[in-house]
Jmol script that loads the backbone (N, CA, C; Angstrom):
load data "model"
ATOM      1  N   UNK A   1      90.528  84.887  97.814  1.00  0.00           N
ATOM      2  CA  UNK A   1      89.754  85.802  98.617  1.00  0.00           C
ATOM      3  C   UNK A   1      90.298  85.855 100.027  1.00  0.00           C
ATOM      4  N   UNK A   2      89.550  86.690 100.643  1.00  0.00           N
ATOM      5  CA  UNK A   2      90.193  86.983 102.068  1.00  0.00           C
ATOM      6  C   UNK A   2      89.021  87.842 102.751  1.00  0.00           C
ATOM      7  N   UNK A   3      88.954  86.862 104.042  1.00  0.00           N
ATOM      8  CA  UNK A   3      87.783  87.071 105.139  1.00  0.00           C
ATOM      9  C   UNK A   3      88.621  87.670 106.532  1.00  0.00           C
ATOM     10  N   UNK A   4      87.787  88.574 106.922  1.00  0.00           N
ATOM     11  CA  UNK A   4      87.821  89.111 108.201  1.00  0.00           C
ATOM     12  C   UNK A   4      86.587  89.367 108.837  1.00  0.00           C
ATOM     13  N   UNK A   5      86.791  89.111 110.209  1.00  0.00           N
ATOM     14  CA  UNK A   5      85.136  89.215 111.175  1.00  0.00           C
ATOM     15  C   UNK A   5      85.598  89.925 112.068  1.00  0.00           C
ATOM     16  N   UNK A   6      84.545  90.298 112.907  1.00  0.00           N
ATOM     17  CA  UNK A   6      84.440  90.899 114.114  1.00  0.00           C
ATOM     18  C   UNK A   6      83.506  90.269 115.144  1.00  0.00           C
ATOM     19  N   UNK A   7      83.655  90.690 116.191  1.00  0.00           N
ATOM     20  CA  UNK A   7      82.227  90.152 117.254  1.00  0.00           C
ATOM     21  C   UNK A   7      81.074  91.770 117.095  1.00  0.00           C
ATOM     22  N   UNK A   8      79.867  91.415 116.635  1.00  0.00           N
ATOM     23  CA  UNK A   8      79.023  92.415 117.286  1.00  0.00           C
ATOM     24  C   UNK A   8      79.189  93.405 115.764  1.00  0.00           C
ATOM     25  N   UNK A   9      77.676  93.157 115.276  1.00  0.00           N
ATOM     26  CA  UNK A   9      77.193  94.089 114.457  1.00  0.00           C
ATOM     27  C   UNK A   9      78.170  95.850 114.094  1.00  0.00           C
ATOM     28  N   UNK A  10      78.714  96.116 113.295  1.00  0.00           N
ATOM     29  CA  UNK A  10      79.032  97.407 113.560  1.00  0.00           C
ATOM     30  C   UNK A  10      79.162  98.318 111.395  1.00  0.00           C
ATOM     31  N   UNK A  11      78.498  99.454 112.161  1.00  0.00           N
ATOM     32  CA  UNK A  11      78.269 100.615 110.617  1.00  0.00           C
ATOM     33  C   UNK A  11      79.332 100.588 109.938  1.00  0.00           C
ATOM     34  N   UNK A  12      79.281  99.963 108.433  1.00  0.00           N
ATOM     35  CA  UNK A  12      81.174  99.639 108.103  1.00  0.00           C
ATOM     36  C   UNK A  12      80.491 100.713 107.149  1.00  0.00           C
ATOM     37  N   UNK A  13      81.609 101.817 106.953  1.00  0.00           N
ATOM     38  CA  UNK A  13      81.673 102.914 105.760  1.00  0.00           C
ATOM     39  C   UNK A  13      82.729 102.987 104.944  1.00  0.00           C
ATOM     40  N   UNK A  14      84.078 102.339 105.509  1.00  0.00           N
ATOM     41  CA  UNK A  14      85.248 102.790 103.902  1.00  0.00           C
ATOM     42  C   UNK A  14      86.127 101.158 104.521  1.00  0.00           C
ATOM     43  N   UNK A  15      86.522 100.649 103.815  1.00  0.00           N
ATOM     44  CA  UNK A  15      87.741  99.736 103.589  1.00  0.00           C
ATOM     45  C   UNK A  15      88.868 100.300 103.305  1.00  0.00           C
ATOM     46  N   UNK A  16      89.970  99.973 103.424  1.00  0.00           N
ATOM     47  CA  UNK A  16      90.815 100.294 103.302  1.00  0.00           C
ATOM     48  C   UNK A  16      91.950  98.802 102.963  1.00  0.00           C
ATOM     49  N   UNK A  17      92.750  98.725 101.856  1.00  0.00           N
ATOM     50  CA  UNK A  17      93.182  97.552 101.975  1.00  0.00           C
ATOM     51  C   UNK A  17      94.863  98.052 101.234  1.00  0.00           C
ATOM     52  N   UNK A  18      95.675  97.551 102.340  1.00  0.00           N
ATOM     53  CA  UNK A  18      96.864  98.748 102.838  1.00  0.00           C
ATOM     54  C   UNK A  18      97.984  96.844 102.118  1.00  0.00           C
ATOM     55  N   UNK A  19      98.747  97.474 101.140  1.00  0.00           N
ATOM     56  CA  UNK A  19      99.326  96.663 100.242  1.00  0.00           C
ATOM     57  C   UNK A  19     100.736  96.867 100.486  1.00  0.00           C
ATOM     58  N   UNK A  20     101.219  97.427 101.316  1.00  0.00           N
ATOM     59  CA  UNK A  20     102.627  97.557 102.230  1.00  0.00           C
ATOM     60  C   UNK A  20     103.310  98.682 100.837  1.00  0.00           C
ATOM     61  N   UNK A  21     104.884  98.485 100.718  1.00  0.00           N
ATOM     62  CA  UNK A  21     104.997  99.087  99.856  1.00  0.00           C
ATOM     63  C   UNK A  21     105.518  98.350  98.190  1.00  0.00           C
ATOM     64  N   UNK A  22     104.413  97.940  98.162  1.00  0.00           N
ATOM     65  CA  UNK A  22     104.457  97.034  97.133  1.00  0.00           C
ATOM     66  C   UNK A  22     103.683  97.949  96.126  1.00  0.00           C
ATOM     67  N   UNK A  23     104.366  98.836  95.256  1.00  0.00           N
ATOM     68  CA  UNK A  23     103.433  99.587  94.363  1.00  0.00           C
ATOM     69  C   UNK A  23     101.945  98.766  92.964  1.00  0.00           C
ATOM     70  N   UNK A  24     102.960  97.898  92.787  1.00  0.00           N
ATOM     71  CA  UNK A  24     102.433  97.197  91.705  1.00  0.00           C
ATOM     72  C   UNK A  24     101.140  95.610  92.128  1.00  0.00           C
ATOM     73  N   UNK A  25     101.468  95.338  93.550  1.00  0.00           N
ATOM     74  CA  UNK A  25     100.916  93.862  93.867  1.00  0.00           C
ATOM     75  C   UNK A  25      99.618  94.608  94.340  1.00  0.00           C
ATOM     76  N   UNK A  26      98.853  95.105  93.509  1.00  0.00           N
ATOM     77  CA  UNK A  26      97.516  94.816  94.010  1.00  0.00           C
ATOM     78  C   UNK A  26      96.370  94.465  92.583  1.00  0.00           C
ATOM     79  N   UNK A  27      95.142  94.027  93.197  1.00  0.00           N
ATOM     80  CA  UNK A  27      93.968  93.236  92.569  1.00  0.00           C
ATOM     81  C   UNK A  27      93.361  94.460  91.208  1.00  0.00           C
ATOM     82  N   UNK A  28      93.185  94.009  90.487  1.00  0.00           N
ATOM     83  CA  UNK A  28      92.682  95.044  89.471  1.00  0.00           C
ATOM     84  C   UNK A  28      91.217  95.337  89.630  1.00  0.00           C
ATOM     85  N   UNK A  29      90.878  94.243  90.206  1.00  0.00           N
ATOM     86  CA  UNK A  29      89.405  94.348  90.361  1.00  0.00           C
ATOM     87  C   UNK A  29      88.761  93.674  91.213  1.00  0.00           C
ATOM     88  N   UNK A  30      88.279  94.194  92.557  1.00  0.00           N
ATOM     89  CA  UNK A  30      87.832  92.952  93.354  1.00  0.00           C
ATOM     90  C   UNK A  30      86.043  93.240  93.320  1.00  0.00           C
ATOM     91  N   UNK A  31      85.454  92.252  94.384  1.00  0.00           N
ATOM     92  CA  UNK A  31      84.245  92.339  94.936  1.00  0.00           C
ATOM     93  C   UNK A  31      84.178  92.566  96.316  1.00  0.00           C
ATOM     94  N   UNK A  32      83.144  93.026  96.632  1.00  0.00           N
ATOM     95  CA  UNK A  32      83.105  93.272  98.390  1.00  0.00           C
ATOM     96  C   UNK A  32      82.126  92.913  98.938  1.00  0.00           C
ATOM     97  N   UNK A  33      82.033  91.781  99.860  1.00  0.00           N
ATOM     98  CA  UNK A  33      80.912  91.026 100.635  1.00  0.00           C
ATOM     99  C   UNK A  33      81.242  91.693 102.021  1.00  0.00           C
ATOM    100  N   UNK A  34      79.950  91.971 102.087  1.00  0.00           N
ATOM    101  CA  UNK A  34      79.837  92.172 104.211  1.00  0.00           C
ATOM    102  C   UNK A  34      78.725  90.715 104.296  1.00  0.00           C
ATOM    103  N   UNK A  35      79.314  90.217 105.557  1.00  0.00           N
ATOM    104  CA  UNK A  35      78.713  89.208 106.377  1.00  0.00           C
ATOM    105  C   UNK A  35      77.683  90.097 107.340  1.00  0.00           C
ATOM    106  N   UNK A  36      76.264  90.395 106.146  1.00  0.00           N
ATOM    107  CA  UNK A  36      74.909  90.899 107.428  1.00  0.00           C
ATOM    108  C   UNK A  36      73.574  89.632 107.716  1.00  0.00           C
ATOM    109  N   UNK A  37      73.582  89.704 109.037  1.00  0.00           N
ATOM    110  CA  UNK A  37      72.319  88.652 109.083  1.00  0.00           C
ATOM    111  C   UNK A  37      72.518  87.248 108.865  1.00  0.00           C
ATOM    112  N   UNK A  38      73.955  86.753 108.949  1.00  0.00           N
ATOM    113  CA  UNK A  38      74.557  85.513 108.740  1.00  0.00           C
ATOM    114  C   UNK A  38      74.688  84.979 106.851  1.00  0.00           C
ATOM    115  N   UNK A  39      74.298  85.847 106.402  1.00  0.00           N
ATOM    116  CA  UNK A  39      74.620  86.082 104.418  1.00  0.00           C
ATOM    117  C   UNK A  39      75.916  86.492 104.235  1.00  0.00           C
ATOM    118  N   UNK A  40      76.796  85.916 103.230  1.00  0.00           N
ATOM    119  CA  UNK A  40      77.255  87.133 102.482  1.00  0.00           C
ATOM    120  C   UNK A  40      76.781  88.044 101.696  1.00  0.00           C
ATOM    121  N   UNK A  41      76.747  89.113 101.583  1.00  0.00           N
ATOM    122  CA  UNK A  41      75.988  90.054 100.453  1.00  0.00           C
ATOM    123  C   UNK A  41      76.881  91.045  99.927  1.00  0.00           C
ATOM    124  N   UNK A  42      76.731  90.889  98.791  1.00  0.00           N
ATOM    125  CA  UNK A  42      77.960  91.471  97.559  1.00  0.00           C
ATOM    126  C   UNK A  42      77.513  93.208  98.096  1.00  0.00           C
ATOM    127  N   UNK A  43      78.655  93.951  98.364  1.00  0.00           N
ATOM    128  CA  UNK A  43      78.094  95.626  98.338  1.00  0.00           C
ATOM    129  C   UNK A  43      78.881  96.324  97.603  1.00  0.00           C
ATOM    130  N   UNK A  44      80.057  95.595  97.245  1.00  0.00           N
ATOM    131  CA  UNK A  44      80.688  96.857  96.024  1.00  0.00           C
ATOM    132  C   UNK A  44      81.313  95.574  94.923  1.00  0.00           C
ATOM    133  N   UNK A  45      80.879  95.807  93.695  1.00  0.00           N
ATOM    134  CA  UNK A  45      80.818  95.193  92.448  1.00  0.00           C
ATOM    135  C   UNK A  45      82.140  95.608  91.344  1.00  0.00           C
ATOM    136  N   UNK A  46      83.122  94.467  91.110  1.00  0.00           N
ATOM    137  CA  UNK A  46      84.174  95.161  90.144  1.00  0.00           C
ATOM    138  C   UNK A  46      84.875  96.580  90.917  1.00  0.00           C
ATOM    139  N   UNK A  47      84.968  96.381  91.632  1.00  0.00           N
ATOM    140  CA  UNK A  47      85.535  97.892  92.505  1.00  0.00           C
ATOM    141  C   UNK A  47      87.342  97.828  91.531  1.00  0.00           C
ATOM    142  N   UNK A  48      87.759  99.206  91.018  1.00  0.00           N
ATOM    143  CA  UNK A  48      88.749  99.223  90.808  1.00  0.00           C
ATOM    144  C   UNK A  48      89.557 100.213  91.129  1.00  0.00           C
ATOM    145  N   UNK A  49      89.767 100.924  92.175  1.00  0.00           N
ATOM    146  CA  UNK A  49      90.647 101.672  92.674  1.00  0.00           C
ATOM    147  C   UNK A  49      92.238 101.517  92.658  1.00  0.00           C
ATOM    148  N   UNK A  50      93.142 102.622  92.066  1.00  0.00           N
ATOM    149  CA  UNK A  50      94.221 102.464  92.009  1.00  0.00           C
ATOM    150  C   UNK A  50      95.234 102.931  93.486  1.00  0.00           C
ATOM    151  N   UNK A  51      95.516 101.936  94.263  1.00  0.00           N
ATOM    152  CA  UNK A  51      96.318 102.136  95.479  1.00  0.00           C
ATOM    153  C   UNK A  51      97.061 104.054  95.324  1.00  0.00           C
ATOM    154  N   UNK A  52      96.606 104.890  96.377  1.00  0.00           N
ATOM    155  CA  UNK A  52      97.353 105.919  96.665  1.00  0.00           C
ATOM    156  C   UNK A  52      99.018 105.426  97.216  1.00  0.00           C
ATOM    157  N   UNK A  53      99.292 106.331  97.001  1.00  0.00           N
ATOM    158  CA  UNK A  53     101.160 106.207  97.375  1.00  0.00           C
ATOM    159  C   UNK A  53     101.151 106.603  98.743  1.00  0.00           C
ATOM    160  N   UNK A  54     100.374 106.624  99.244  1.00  0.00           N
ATOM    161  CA  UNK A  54     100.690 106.930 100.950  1.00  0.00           C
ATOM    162  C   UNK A  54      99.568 106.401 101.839  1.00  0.00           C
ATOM    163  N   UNK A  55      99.671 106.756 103.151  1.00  0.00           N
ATOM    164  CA  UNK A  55      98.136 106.123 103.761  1.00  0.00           C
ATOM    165  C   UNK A  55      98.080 107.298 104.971  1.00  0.00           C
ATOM    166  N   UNK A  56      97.457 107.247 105.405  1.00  0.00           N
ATOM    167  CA  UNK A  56      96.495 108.362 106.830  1.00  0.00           C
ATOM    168  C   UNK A  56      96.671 107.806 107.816  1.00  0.00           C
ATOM    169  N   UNK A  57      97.288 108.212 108.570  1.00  0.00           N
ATOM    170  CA  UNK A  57      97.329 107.802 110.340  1.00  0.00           C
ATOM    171  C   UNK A  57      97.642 108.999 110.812  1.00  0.00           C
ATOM    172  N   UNK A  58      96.688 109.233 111.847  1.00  0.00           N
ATOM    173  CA  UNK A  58      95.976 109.852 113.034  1.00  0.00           C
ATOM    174  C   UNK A  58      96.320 111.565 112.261  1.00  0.00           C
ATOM    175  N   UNK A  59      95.452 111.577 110.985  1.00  0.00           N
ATOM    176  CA  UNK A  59      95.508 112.219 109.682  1.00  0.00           C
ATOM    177  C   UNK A  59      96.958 113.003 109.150  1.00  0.00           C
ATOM    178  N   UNK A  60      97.789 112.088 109.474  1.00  0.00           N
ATOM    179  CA  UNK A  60      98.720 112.498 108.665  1.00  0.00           C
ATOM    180  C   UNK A  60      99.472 111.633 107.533  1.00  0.00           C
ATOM    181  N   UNK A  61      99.856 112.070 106.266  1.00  0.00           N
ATOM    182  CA  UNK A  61     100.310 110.964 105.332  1.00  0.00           C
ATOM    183  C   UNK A  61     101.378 110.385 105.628  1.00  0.00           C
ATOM    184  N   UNK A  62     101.174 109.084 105.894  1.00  0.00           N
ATOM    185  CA  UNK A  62     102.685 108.049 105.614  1.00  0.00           C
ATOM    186  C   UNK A  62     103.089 107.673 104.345  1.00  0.00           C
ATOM    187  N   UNK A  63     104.179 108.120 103.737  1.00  0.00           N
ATOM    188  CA  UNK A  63     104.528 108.213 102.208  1.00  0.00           C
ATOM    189  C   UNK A  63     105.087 106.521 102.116  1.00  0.00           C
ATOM    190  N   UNK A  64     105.523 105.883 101.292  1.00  0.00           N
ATOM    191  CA  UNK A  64     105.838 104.662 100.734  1.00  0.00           C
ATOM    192  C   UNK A  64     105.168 103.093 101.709  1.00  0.00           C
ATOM    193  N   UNK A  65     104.053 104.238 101.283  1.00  0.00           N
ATOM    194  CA  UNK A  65     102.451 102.848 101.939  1.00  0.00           C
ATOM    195  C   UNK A  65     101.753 102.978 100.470  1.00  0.00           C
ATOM    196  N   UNK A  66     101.101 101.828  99.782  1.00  0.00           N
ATOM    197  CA  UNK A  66      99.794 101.641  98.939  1.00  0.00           C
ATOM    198  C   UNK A  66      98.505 101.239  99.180  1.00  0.00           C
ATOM    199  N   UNK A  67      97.829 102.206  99.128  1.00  0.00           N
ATOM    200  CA  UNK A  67      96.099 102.001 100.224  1.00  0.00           C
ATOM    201  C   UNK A  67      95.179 101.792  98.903  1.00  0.00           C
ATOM    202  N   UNK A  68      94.337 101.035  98.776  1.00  0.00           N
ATOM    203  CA  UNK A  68      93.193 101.051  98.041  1.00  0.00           C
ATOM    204  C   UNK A  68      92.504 101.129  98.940  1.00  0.00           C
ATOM    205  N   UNK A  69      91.364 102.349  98.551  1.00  0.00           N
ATOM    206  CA  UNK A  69      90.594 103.034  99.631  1.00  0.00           C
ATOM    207  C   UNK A  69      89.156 103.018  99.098  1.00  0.00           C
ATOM    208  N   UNK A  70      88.034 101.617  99.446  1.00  0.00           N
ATOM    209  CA  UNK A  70      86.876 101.261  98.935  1.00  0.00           C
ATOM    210  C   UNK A  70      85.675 102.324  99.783  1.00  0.00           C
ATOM    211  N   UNK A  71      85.038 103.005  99.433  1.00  0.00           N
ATOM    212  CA  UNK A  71      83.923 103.635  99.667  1.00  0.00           C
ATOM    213  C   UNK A  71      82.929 103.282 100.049  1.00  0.00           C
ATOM    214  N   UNK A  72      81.882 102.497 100.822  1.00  0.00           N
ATOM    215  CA  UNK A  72      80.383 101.710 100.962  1.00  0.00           C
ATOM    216  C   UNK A  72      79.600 103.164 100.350  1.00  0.00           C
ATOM    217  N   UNK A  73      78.354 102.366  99.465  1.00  0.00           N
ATOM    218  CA  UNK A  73      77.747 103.549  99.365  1.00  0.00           C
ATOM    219  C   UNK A  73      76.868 104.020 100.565  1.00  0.00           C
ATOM    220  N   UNK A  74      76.243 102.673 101.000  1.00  0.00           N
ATOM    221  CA  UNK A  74      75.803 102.943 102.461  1.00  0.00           C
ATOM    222  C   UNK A  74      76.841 102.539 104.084  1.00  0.00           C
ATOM    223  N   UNK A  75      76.195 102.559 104.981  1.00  0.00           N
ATOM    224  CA  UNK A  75      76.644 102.161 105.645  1.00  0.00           C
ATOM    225  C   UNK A  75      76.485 100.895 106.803  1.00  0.00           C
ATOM    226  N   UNK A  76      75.979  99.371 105.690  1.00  0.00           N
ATOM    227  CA  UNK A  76      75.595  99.197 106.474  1.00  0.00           C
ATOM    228  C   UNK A  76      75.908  98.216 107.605  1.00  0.00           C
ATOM    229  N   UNK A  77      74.939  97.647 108.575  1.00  0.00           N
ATOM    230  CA  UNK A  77      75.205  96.636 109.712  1.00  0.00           C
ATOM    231  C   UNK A  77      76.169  95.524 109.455  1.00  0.00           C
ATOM    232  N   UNK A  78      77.347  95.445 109.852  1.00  0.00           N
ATOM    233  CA  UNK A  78      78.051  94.207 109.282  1.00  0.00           C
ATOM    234  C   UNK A  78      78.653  93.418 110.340  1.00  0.00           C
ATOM    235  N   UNK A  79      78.840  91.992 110.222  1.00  0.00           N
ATOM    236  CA  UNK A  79      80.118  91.775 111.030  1.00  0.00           C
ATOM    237  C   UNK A  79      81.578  90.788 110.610  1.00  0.00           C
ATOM    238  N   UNK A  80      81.185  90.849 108.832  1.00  0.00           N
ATOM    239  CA  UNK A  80      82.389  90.550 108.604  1.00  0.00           C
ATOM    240  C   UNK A  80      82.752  91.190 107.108  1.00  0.00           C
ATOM    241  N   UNK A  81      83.671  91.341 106.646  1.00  0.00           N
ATOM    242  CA  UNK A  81      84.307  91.372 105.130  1.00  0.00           C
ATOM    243  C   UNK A  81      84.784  90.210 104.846  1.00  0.00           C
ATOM    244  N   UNK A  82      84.325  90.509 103.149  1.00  0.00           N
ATOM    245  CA  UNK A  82      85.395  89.152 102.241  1.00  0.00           C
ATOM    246  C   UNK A  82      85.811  89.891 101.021  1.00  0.00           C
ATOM    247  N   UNK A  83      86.825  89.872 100.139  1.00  0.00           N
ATOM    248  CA  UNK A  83      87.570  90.967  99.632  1.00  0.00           C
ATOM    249  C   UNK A  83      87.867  89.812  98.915  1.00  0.00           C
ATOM    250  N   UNK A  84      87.348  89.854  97.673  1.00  0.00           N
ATOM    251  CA  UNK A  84      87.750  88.569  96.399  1.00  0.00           C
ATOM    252  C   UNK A  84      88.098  88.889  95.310  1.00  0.00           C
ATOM    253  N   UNK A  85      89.158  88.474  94.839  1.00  0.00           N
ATOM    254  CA  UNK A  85      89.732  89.390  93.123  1.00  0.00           C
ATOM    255  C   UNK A  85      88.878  88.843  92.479  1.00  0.00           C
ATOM    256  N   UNK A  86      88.127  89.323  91.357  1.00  0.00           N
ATOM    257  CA  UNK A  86      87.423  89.764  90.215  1.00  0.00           C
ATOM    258  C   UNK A  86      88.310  88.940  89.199  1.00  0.00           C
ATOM    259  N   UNK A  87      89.817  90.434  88.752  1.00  0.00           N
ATOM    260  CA  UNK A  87      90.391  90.565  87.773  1.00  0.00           C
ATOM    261  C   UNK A  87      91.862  90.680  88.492  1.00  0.00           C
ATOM    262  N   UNK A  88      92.510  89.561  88.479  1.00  0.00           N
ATOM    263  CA  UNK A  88      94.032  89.621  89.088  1.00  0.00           C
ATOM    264  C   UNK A  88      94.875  90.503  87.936  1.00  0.00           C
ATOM    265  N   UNK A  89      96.338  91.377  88.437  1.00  0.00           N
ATOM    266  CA  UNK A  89      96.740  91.534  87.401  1.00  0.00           C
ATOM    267  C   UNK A  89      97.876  90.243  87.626  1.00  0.00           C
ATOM    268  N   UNK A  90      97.809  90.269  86.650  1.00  0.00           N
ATOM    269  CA  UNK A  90      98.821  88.708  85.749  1.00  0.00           C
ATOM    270  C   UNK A  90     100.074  88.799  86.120  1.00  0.00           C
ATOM    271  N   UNK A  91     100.277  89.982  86.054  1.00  0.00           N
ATOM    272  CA  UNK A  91     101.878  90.322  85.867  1.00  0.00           C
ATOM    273  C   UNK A  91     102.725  90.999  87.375  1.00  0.00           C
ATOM    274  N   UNK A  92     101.853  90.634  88.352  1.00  0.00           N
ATOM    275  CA  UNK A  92     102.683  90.365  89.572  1.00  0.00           C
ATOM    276  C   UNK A  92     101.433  89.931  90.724  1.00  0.00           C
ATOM    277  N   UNK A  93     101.987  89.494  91.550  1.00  0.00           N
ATOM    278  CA  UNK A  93     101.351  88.356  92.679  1.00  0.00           C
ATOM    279  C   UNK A  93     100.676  89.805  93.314  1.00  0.00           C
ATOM    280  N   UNK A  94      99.349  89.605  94.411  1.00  0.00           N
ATOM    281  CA  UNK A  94      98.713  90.369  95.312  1.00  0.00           C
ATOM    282  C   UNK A  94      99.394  90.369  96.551  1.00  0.00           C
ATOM    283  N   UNK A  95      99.520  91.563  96.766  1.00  0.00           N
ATOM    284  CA  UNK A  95     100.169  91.824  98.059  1.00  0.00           C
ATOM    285  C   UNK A  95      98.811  92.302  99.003  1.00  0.00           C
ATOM    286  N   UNK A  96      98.790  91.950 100.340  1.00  0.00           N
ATOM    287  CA  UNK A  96      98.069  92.460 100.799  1.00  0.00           C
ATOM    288  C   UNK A  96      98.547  92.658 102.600  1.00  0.00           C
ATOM    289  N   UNK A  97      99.285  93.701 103.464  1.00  0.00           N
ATOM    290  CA  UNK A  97      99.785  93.746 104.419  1.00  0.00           C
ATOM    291  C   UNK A  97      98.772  94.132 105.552  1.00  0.00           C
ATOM    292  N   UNK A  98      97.187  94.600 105.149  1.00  0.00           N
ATOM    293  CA  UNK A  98      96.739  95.182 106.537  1.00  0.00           C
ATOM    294  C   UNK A  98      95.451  95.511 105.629  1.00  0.00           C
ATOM    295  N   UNK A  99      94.368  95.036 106.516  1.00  0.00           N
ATOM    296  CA  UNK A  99      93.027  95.509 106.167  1.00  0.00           C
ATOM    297  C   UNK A  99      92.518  96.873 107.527  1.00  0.00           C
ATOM    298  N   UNK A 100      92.003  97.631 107.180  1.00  0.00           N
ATOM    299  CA  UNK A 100      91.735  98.532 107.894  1.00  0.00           C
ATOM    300  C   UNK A 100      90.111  98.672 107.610  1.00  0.00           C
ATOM    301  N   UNK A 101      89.079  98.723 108.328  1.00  0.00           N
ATOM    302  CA  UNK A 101      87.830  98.312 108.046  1.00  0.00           C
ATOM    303  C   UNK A 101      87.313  99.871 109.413  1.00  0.00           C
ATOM    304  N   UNK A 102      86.558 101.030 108.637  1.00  0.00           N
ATOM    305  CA  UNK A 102      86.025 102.154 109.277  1.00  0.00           C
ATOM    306  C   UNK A 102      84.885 102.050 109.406  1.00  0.00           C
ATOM    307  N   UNK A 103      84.517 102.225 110.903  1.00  0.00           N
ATOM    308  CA  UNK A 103      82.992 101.817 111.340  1.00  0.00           C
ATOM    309  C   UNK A 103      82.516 103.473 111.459  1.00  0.00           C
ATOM    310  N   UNK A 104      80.956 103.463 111.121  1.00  0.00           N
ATOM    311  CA  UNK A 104      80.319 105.274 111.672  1.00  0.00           C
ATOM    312  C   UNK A 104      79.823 105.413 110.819  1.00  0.00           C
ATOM    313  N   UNK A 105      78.781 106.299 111.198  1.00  0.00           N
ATOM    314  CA  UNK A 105      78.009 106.595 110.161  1.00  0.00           C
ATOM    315  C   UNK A 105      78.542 108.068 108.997  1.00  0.00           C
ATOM    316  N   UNK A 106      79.666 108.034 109.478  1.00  0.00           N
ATOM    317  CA  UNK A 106      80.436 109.365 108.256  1.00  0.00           C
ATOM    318  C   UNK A 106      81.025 108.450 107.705  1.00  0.00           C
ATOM    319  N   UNK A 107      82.126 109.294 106.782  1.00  0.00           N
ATOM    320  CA  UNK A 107      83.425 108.817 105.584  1.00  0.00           C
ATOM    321  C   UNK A 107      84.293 108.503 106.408  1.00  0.00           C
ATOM    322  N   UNK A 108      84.736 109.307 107.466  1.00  0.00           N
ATOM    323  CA  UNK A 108      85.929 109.419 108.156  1.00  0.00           C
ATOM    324  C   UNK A 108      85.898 108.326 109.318  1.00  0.00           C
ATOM    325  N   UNK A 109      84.820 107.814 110.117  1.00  0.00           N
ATOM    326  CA  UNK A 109      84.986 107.239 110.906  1.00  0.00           C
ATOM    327  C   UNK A 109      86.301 107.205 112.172  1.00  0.00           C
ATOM    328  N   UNK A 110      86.241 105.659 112.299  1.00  0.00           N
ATOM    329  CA  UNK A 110      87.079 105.551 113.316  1.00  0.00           C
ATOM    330  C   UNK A 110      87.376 103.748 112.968  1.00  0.00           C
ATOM    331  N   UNK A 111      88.762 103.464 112.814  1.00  0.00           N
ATOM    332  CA  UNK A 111      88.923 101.926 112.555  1.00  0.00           C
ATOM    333  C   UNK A 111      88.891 101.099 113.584  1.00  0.00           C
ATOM    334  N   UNK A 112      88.584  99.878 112.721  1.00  0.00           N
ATOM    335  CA  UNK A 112      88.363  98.667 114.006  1.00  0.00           C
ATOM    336  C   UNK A 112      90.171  98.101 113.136  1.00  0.00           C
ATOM    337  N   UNK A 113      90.644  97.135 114.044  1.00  0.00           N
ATOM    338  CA  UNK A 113      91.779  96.491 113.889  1.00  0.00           C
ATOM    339  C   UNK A 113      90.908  95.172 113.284  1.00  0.00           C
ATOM    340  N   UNK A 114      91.458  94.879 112.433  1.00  0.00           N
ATOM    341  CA  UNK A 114      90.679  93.023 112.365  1.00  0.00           C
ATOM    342  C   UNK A 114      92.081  92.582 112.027  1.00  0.00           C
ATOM    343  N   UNK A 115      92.164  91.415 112.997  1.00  0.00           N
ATOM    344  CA  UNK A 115      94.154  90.387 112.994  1.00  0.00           C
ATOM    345  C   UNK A 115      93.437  89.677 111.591  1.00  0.00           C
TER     346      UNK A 115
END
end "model"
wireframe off; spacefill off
backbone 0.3
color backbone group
């Protein structure tokens, strides 16, 4: 698994978990905890999204990037993520180069950096 925080409550709406260009190294199936109220609390279950071949910056596509792009159904108060494989695939290691975590109460938001 893999934790990231922030200081100070903030509306998390999409994850983003940016796998460099490693087409094949990502999780088949993870879980998604936000840290609200000093809990972890599970908010997306078996999530299985297949990494897009490109990623979005300052909305334009960067081609030979792999983004798995997690949805919240809500949006809510958080101040940390934990991103835990489920279902590894077997047949190559997890890559994982950059978490991108979108705060707001839309889809689109605006990202926080978490090192």
């Amino acid at each position: 698994w893999v934790v990231a925080t922030w200081n100070g409550p903030r509306a998390i709406r999409r994850i983003e978990l940016d796998h460099g260009d490693s087409a094949r190294d990502y999780a088949q199936t993870v879980d998604v905890y936000l840290w609200i109220d000093g809990v972890w609390k599970k908010t997306l279950e078996n999530a299985s999204e297949k990494p897009a071949p490109f990623a979005f910056r300052n909305r334009h596509p960067i081609y030979g990037r792999f983004v798995t792009s997690l949805v919240l159904p809500e949006a809510p108060l958080a101040e940390g993520v934990k991103i835990e494989i489920v279902k590894p695939n077997t047949r190559y290691a997890w890559t994982l180069a950059e978490i991108n975590v979108f705060v707001g109460g839309s889809s689109t938001g605006r990202s926080i950096s978490v090192p």
